[in-house]
N, C-alpha and C positions, 0 to 999 in steps of 0.2 A: 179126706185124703189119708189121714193118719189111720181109720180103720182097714183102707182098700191096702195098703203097705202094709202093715199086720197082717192081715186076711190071706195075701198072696205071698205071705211067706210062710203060713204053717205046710210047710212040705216035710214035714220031720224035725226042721231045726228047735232050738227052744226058741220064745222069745222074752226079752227082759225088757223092763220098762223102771225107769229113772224118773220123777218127777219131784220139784216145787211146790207150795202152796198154794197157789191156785189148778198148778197143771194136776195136781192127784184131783181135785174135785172133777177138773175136766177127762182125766184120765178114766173116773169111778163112773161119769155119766156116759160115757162113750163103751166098756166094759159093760153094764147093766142093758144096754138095747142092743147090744150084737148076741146072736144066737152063737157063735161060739164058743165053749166054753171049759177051760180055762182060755181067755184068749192071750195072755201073760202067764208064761211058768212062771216067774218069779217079779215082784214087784217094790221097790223102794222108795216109801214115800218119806220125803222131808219136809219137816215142817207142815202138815196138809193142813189148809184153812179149809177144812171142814165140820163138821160137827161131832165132836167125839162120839156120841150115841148112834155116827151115822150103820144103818142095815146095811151090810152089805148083801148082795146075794152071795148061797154060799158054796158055791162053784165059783166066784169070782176070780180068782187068783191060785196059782197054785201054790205060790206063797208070798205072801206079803208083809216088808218088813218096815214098820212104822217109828221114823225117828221125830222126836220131837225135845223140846228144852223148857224148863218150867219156869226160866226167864226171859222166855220170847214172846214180846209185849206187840208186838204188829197183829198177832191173832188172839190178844188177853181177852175181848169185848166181843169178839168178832158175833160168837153166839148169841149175841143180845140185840145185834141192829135192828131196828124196826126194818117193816113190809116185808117178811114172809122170805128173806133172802138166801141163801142155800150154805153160806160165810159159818167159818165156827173154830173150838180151839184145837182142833186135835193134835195140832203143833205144841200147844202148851202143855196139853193135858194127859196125852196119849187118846189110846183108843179104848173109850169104856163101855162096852155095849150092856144095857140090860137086858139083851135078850136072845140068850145063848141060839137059837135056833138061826139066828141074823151072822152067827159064825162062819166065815167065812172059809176056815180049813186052816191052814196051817198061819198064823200070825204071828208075831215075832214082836216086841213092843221094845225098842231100844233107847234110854235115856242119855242125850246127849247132857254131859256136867260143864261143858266151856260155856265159862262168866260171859256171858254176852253184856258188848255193850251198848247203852240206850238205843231203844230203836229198833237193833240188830236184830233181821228176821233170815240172812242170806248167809251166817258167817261160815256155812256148811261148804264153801267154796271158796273158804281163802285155804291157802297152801295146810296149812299142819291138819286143820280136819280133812278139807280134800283128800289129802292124802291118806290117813289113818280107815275113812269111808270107800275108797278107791277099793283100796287093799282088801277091807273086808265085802267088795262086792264083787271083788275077782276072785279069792275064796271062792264064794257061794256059787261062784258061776263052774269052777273047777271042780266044787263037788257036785254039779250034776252032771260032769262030763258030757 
């Protein structure tokens, strides 16, 4: 459903894409099988429990900006679970590709520094960052007019 809503809105508009932790992984696997591409101008992921080494393709995004905190312990291990599972830190760690060809074009790799506490993998939605990330995602939207 979320691709056919995308799809039938590229009539000129941009479009932007906001995700979570799990939703960038599902965001990145839904983005890598549509022939569309860029199918996101601009992309914001927080937190992604994904695998920081993950390839993107790299028409993926026309830009993609990856926030993560290096005391966000919900995605510490995630890379390590047994059976083959697709789980990783890129919340923790950022994004660190070894293989520049896997670039996806324009990235942006953003350090969030609020103390999180125990636990806390969501705190990107209480009022003081909310807002500070609001801000700078209405920016980014203003400059591409």
């Amino acid at each position: 459903i979320l691709t056919d809503q995308v799809i039938n809105k590229r009539d000129g508009k941009k479009n932007y894409l906001i995700a979570h932790s799990l939703g960038c992984l599902l965001a990145t696997n839904i983005v890598e099988h549509c022939s569309i591409r860029p199918l996101f101008d601009e992309a914001w992921f927080f937190a992604p429990a994904m695998d920081r080494q993950w390839i993107f393709p790299e028409d993926a995004w026309g830009k993609l900006n990856i926030i993560f905190n290096k005391n966000d312990r919900a995605v510490m291990f995630a890379r390590y679970l047994p059976l083959g599972h697709p789980f990783g830190d890129m919340g923790r760690r950022g994004w660190q590709t070894l293989n520049p060809p896997g670039d996806p074009g324009n990235v942006r790799l953003i350090e969030d520094h609020v103390k999180m506490y125990p636990r806390s993998h969501s705190h990107y939605f209480k009022s003081a960052s909310l807002n500070s990330y609001a801000q700078q995602i209405s920016d980014s939207i203003k400059e591409d007019g």
